[in-house]
mmCIF file of the C-alpha atoms, coordinates in Angstrom:
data_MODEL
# 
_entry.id   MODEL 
# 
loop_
_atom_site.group_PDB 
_atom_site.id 
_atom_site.type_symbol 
_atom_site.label_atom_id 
_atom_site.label_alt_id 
_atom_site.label_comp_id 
_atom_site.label_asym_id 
_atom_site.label_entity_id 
_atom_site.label_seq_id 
_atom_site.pdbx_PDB_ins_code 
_atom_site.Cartn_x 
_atom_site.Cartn_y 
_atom_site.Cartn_z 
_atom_site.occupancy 
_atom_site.B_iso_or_equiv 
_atom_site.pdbx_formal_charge 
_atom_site.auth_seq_id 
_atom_site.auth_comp_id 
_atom_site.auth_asym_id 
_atom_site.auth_atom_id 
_atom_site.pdbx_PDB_model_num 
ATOM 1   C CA . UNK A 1 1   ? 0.000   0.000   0.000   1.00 0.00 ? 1   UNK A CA 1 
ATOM 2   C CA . UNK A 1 2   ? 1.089   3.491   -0.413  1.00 0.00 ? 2   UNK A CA 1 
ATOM 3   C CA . UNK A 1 3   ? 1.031   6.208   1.847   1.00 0.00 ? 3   UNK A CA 1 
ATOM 4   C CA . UNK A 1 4   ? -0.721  8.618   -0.164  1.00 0.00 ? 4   UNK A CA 1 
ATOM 5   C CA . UNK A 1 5   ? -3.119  10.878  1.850   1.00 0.00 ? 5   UNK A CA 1 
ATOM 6   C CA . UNK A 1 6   ? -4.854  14.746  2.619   1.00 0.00 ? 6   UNK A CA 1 
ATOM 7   C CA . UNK A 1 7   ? -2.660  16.924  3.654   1.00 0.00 ? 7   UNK A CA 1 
ATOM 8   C CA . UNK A 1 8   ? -2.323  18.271  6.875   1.00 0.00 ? 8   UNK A CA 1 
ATOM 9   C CA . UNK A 1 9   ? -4.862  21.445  7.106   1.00 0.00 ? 9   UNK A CA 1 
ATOM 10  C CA . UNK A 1 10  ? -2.981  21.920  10.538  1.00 0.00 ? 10  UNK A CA 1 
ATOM 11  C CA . UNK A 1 11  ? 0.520   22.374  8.450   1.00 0.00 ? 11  UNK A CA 1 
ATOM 12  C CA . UNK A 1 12  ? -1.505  24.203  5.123   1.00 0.00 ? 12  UNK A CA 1 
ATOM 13  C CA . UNK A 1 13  ? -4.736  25.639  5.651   1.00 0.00 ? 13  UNK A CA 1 
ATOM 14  C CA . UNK A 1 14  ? -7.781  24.493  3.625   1.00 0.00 ? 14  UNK A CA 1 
ATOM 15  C CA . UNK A 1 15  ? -8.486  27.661  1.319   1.00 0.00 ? 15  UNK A CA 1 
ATOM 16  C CA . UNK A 1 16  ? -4.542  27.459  0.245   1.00 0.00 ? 16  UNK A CA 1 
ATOM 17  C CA . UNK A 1 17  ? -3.166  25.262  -2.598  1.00 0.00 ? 17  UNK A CA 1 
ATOM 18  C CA . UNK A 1 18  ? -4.689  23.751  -5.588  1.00 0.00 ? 18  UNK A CA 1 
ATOM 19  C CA . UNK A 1 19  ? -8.019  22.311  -5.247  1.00 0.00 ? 19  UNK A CA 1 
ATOM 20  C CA . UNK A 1 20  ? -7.940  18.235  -5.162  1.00 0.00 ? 20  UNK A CA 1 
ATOM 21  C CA . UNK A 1 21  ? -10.338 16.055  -3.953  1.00 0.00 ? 21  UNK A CA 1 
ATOM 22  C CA . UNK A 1 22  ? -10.185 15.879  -0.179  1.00 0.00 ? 22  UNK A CA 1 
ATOM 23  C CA . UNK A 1 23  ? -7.040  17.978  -0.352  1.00 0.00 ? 23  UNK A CA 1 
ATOM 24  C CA . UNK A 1 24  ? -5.506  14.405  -1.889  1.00 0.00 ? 24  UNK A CA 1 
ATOM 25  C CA . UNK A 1 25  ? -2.289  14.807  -3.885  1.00 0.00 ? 25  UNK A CA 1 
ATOM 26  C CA . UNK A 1 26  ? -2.479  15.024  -7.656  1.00 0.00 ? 26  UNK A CA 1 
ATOM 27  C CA . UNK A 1 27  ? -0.452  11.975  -9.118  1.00 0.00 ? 27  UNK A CA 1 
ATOM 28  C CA . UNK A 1 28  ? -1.511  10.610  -12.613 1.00 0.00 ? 28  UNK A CA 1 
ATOM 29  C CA . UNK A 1 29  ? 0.533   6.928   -11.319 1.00 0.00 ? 29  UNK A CA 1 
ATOM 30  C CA . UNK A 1 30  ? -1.289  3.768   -10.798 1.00 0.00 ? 30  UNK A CA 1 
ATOM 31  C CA . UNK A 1 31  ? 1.670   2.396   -8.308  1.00 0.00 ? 31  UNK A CA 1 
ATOM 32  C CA . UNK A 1 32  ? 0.901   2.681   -4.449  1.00 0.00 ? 32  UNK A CA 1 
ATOM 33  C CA . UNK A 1 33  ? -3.180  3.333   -5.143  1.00 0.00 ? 33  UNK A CA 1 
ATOM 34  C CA . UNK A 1 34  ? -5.908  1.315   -3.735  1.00 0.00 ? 34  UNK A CA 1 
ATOM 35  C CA . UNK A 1 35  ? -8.231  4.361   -4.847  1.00 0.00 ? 35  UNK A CA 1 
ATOM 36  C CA . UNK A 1 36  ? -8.232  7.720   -7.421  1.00 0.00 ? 36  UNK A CA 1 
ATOM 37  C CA . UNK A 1 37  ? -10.842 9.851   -7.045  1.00 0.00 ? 37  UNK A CA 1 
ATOM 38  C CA . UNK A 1 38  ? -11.306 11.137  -11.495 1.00 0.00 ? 38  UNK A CA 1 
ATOM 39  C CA . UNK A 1 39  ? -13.411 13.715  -12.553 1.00 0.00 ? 39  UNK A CA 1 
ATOM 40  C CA . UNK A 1 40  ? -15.339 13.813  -15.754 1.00 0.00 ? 40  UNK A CA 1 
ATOM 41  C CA . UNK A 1 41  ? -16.069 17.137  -16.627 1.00 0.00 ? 41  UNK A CA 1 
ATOM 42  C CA . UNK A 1 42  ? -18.733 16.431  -19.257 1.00 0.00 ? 42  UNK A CA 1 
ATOM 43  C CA . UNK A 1 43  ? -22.531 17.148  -20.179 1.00 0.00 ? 43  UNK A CA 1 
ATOM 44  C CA . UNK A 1 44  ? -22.821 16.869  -23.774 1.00 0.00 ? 44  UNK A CA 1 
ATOM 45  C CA . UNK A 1 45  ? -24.825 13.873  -23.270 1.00 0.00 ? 45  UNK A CA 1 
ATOM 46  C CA . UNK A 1 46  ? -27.320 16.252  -21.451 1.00 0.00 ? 46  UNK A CA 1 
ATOM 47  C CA . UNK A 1 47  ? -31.029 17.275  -23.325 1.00 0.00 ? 47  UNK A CA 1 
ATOM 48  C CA . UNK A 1 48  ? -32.006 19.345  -20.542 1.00 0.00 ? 48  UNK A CA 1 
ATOM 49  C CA . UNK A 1 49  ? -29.990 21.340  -17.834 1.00 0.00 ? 49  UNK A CA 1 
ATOM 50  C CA . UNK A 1 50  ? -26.913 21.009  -18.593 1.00 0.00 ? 50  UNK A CA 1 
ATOM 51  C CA . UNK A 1 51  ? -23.746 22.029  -16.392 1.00 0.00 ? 51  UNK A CA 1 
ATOM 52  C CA . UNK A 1 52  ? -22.751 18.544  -15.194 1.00 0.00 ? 52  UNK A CA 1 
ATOM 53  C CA . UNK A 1 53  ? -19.023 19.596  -16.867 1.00 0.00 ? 53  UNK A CA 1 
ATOM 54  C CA . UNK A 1 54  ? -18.984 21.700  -13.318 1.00 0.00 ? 54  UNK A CA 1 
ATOM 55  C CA . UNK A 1 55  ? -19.394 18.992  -11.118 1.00 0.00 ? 55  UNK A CA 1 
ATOM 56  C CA . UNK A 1 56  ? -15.990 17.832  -10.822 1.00 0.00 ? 56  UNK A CA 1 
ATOM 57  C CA . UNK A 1 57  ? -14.572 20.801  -9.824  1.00 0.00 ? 57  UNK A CA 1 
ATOM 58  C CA . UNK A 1 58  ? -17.669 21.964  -7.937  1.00 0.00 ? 58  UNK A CA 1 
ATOM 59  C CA . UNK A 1 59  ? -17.062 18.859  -6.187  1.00 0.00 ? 59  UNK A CA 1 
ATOM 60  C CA . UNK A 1 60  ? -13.277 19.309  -5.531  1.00 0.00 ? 60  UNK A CA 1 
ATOM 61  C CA . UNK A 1 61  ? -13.926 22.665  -4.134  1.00 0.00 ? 61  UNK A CA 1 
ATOM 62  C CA . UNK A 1 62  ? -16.448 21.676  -1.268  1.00 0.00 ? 62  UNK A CA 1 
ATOM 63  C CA . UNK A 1 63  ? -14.362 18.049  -0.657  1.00 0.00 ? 63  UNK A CA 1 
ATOM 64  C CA . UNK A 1 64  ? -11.481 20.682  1.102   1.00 0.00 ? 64  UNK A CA 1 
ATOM 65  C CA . UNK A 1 65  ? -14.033 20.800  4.405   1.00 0.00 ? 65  UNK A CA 1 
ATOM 66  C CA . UNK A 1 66  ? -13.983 16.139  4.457   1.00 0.00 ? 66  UNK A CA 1 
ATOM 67  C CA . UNK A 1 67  ? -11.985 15.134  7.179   1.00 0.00 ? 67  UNK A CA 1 
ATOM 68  C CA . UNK A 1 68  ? -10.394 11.394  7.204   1.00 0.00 ? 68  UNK A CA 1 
ATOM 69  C CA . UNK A 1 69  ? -11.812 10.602  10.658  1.00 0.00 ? 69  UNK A CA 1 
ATOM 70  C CA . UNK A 1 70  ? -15.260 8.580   11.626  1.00 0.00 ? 70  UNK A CA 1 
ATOM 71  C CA . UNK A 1 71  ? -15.725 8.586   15.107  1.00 0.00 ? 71  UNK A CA 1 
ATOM 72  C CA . UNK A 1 72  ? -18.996 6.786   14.458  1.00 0.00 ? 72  UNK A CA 1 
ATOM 73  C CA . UNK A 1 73  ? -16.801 3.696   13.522  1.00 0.00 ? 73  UNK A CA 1 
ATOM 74  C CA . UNK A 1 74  ? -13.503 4.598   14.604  1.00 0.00 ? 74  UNK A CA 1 
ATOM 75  C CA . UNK A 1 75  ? -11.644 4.935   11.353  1.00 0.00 ? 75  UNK A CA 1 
ATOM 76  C CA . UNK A 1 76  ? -9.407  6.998   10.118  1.00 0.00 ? 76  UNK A CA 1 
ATOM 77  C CA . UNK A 1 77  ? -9.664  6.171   6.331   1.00 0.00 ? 77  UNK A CA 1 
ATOM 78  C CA . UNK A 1 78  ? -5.817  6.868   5.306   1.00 0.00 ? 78  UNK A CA 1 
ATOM 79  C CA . UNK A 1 79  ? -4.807  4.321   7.855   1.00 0.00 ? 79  UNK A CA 1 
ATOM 80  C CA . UNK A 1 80  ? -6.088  1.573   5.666   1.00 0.00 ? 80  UNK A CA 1 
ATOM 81  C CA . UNK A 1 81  ? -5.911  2.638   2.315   1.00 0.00 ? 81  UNK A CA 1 
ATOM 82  C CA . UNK A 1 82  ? -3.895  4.789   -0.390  1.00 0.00 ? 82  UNK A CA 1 
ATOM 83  C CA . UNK A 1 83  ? -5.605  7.805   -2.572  1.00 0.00 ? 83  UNK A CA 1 
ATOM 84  C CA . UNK A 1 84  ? -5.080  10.078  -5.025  1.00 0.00 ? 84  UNK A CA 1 
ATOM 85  C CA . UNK A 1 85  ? -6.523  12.820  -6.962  1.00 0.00 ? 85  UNK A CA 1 
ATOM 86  C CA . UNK A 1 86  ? -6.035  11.474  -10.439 1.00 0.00 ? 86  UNK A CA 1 
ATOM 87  C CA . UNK A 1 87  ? -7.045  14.992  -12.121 1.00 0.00 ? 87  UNK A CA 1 
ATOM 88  C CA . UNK A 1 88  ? -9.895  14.788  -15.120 1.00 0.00 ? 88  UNK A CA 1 
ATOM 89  C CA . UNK A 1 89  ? -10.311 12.378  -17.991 1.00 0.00 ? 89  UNK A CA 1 
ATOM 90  C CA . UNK A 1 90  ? -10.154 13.837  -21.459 1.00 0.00 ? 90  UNK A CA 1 
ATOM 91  C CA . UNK A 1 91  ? -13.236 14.847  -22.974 1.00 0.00 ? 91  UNK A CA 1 
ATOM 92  C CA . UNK A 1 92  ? -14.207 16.800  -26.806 1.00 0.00 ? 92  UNK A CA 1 
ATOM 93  C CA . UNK A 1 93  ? -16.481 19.158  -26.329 1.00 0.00 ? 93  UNK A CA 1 
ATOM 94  C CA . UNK A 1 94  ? -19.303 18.503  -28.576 1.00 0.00 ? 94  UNK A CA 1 
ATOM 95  C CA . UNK A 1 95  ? -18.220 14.744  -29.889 1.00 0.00 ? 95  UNK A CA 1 
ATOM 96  C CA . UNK A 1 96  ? -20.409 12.367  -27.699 1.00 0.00 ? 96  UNK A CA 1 
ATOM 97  C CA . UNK A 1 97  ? -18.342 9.190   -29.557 1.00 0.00 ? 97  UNK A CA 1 
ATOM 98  C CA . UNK A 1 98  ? -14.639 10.638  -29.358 1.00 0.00 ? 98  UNK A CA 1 
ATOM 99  C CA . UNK A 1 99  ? -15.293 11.618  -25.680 1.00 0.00 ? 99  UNK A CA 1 
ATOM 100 C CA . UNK A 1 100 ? -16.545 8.297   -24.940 1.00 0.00 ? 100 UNK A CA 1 
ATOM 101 C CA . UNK A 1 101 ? -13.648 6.850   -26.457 1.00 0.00 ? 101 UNK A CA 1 
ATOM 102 C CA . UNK A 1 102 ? -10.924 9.437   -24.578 1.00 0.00 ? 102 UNK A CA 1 
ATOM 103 C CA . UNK A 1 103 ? -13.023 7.982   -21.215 1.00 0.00 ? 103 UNK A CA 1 
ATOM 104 C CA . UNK A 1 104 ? -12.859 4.350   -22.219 1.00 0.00 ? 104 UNK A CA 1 
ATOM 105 C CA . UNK A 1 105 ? -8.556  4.565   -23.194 1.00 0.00 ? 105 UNK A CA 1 
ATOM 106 C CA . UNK A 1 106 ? -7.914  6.767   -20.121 1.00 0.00 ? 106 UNK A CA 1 
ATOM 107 C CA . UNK A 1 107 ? -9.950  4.935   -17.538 1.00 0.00 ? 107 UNK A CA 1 
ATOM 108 C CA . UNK A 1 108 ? -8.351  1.510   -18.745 1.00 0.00 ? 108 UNK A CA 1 
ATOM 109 C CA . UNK A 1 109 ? -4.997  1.459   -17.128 1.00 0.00 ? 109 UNK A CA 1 
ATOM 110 C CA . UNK A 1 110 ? -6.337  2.674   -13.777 1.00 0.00 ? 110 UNK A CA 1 
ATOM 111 C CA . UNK A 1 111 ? -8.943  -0.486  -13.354 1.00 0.00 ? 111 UNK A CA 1 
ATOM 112 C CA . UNK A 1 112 ? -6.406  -3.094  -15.244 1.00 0.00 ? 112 UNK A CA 1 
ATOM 113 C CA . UNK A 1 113 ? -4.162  -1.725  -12.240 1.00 0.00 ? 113 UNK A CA 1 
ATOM 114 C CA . UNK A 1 114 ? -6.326  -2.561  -9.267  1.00 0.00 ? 114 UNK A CA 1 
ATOM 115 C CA . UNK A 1 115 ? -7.447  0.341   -8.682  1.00 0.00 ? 115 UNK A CA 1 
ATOM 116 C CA . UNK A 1 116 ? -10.678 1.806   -7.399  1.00 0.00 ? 116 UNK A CA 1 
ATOM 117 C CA . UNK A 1 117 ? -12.117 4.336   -9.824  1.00 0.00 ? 117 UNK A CA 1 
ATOM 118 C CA . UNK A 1 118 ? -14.293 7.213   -7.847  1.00 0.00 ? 118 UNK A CA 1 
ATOM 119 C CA . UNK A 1 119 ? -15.906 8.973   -10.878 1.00 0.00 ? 119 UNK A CA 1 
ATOM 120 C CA . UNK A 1 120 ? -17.309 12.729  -9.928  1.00 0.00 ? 120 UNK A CA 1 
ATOM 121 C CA . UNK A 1 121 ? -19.024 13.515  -13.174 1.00 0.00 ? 121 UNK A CA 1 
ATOM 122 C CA . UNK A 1 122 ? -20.884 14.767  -15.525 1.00 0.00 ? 122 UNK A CA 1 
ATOM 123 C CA . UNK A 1 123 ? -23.868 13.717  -17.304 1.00 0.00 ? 123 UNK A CA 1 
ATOM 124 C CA . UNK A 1 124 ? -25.538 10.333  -16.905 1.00 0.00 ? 124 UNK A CA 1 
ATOM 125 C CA . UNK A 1 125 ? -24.398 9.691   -20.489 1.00 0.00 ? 125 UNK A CA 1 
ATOM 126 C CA . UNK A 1 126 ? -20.658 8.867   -19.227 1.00 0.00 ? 126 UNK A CA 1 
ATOM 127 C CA . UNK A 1 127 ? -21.329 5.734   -17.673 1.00 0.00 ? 127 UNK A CA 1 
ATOM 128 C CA . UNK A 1 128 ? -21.591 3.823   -20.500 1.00 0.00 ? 128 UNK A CA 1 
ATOM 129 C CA . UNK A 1 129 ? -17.265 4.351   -21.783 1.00 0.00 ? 129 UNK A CA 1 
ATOM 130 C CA . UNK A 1 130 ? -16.575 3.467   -17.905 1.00 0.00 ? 130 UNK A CA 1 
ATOM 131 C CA . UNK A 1 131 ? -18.519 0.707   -18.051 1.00 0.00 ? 131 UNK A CA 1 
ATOM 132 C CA . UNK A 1 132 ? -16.717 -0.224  -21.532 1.00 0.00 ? 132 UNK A CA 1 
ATOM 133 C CA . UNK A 1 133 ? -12.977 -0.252  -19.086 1.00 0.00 ? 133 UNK A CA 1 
ATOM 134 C CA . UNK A 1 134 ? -14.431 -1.981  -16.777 1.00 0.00 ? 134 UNK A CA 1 
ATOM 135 C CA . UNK A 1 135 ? -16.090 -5.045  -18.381 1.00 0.00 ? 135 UNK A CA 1 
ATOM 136 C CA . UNK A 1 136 ? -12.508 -5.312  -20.542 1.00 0.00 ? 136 UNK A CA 1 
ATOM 137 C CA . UNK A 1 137 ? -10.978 -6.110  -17.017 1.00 0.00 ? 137 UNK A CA 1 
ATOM 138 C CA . UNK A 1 138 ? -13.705 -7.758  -15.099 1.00 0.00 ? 138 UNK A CA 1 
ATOM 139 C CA . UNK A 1 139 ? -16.531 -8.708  -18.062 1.00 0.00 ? 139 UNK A CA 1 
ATOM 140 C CA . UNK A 1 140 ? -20.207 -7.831  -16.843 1.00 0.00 ? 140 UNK A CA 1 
ATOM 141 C CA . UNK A 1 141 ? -20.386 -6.318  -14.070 1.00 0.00 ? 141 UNK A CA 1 
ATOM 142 C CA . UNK A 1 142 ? -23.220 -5.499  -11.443 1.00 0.00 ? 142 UNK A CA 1 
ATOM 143 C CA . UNK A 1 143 ? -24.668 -2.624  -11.096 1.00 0.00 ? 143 UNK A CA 1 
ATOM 144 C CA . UNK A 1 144 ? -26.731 -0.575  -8.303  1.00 0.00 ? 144 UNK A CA 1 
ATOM 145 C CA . UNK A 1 145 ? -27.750 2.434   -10.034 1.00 0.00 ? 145 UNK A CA 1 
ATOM 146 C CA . UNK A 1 146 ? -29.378 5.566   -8.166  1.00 0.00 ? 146 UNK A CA 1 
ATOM 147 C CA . UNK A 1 147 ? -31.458 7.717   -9.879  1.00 0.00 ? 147 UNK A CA 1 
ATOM 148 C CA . UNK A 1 148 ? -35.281 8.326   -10.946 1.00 0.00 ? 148 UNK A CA 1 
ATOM 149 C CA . UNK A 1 149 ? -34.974 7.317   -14.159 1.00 0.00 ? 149 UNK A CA 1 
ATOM 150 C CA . UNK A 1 150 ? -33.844 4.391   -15.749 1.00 0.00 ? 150 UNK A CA 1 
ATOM 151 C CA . UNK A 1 151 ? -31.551 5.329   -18.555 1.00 0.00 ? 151 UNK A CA 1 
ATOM 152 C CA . UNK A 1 152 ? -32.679 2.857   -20.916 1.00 0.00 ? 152 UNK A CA 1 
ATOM 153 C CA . UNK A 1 153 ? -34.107 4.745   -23.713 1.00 0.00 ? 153 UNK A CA 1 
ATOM 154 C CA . UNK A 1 154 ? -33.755 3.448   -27.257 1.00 0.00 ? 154 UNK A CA 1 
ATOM 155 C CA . UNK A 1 155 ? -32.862 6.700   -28.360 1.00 0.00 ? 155 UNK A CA 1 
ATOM 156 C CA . UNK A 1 156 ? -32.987 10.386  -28.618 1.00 0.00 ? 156 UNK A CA 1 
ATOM 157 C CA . UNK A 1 157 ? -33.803 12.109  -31.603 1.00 0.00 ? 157 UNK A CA 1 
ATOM 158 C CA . UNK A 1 158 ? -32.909 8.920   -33.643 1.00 0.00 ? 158 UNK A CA 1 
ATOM 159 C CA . UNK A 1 159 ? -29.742 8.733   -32.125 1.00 0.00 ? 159 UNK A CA 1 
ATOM 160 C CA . UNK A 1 160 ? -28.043 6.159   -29.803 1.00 0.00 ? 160 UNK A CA 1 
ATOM 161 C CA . UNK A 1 161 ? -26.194 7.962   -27.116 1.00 0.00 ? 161 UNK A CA 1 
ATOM 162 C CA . UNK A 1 162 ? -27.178 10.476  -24.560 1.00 0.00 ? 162 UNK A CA 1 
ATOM 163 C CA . UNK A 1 163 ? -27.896 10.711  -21.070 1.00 0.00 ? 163 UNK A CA 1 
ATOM 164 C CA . UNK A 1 164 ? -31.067 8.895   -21.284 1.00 0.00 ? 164 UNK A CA 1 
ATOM 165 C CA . UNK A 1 165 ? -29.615 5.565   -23.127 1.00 0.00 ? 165 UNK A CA 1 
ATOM 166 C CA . UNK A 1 166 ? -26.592 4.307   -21.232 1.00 0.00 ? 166 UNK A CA 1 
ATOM 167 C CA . UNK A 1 167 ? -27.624 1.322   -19.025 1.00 0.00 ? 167 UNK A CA 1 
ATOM 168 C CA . UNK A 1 168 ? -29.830 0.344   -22.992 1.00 0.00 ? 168 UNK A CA 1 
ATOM 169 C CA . UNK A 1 169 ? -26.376 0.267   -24.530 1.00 0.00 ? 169 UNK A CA 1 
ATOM 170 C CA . UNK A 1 170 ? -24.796 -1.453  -21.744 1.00 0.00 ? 170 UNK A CA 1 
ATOM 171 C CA . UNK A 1 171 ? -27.085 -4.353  -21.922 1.00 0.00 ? 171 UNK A CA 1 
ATOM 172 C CA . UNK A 1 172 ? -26.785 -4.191  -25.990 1.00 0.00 ? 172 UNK A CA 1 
ATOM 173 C CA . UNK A 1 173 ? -22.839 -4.393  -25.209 1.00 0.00 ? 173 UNK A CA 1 
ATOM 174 C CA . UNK A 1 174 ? -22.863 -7.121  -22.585 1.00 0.00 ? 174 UNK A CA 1 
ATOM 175 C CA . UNK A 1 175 ? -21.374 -4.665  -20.122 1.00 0.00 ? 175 UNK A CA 1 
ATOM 176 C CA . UNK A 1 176 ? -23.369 -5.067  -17.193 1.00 0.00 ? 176 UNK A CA 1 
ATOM 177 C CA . UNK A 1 177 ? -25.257 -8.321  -15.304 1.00 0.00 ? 177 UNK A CA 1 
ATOM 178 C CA . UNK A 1 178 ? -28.864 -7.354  -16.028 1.00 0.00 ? 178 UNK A CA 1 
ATOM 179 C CA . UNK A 1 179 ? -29.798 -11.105 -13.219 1.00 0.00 ? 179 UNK A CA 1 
ATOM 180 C CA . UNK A 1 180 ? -27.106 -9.043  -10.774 1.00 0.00 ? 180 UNK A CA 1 
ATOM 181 C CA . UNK A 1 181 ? -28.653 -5.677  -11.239 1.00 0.00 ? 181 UNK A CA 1 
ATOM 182 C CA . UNK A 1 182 ? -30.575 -3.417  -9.652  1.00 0.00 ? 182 UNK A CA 1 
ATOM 183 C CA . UNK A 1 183 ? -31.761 0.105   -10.144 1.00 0.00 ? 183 UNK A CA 1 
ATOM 184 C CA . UNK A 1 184 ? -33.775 2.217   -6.496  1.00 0.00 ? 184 UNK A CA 1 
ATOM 185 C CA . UNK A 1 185 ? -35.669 5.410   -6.531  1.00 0.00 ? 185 UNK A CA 1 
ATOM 186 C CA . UNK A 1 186 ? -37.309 4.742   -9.903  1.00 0.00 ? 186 UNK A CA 1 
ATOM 187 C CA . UNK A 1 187 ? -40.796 7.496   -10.412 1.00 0.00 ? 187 UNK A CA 1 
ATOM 188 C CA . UNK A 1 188 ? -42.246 9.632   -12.755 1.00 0.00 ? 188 UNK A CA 1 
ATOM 189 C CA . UNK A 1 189 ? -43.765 9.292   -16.038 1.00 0.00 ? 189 UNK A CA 1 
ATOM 190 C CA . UNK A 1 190 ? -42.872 8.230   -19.228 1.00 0.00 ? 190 UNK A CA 1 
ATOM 191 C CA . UNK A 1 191 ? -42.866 9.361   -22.656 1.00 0.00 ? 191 UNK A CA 1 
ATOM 192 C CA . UNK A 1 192 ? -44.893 6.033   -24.103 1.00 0.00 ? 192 UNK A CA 1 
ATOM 193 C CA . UNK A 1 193 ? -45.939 2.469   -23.140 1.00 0.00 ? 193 UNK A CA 1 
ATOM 194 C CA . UNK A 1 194 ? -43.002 0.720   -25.573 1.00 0.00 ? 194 UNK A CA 1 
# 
C-alpha cells in the first residue's frame, strides 16, 4: 500500500493550494493506489440542464471541508488505504463518440491496475465508456444504479447515445449483469408504453 493521503490542514490551511479532492495529492501513477478519485467534466450527453461539466470541480472545491476521521466507527480512512486525486479524464467538447472513447482509453490502465475508480461527473451519459474499461478487465459487471430514471431509452432524436440511453447500450454491449442488477428510486412518467 502506499502512503498517499490529505494533507495536513494543521501544516496548510484548507483555502490554500490547488483544489484536489479531499485535499488528496495530484499523481496521474497507478503504483501505491488502492483508490483515485477522477473527474469527468462532461454534459454533452445532457437534453435538458446542462452544467454537469462543473461537477468535478464543484465537487473538488467543497471536498477541502472532508476530514479522514469517523468517530462513528472509529476509522481513520488513510490508515487503511492509499488515494489520489487522479485529475480529469479527457473529454471533446461537442463529440459524444470521441469523448466516450478518450473515457474508455484513459480509464483503462487505472482499473487493469487494481485500482478503485471514484468517478465525480458529468452527465448520466458517461457511464456507458466506464462501463466499456471496466467489463474489458472484469466482463459484466453489477450494477446498483441511483437515480429516478432508468436510462434505458432506445434513443434520442434517432440517435443512440445520450444521457437517457446508457444502461440500454450497456445491456446491448454485454457490459453489465442485467440477473445481478438493480436500479432504487425509480418514479415519474414516461414518454410512451413501448
Amino acid at each position: 500500500m502506499g502512503n498517499y493521503k490529505p494533507s495536513d490542514s494543521k501544516a496548510f490551511p484548507r483555502f490554500a493550494g490547488i483544489k484536489t479532492f479531499m485535499r488528496l495529492p495530484h499523481i496521474r501513477s497507478t503504483q501505491g493506489i488502492d483508490f483515485a478519485i477522477i473527474g469527468v467534466p462532461w454534459d454533452g450527453g445532457a437534453t435538458f440542464r446542462s452544467s454537469q461539466r462543473n461537477a468535478p470541480d464543484t465537487i473538488r472545491k467543497m471536498s477541502h471541508l472532508f476530514r479522514p476521521y469517523n468517530p462513528g466507527v472509529d476509522v481513520t480512512i488513510f490508515n487503511h488505504c492509499s488515494g489520489v486525486d487522479y485529475g480529469d479524464l479527457p473529454v471533446v467538447p461537442g463529440y459524444i463518440e470521441e469523448t466516450y472513447q478518450r473515457i474508455d482509453e484513459a480509464l483503462l490502465p487505472v482499473v487493469e491496475a487494481g485500482i478503485f475508480p471514484v468517478l465525480l461527473g458529468g452527465d448520466h451519459s458517461i457511464t456507458l465508456p466506464e462501463l466499456r474499461a471496466i467489463s474489458k478487465v472484469h466482463g459484466p459487471v453489477a450494477l446498483i444504479h441511483f437515480d429516478s430514471h432508468a436510462d434505458i431509452n432506445e434513443d434520442n432524436f434517432g440517435l443512440p447515445y445520450d444521457h437517457g440511453t446508457p444502461f440500454r447500450r450497456a445491456v446491448e454491449e454485454k457490459l453489465i449483469a442485467p440477473e445481478q442488477s438493480i436500479q432504487v428510486g425509480m418514479r415519474g412518467s414516461l414518454y410512451s408504453g413501448s
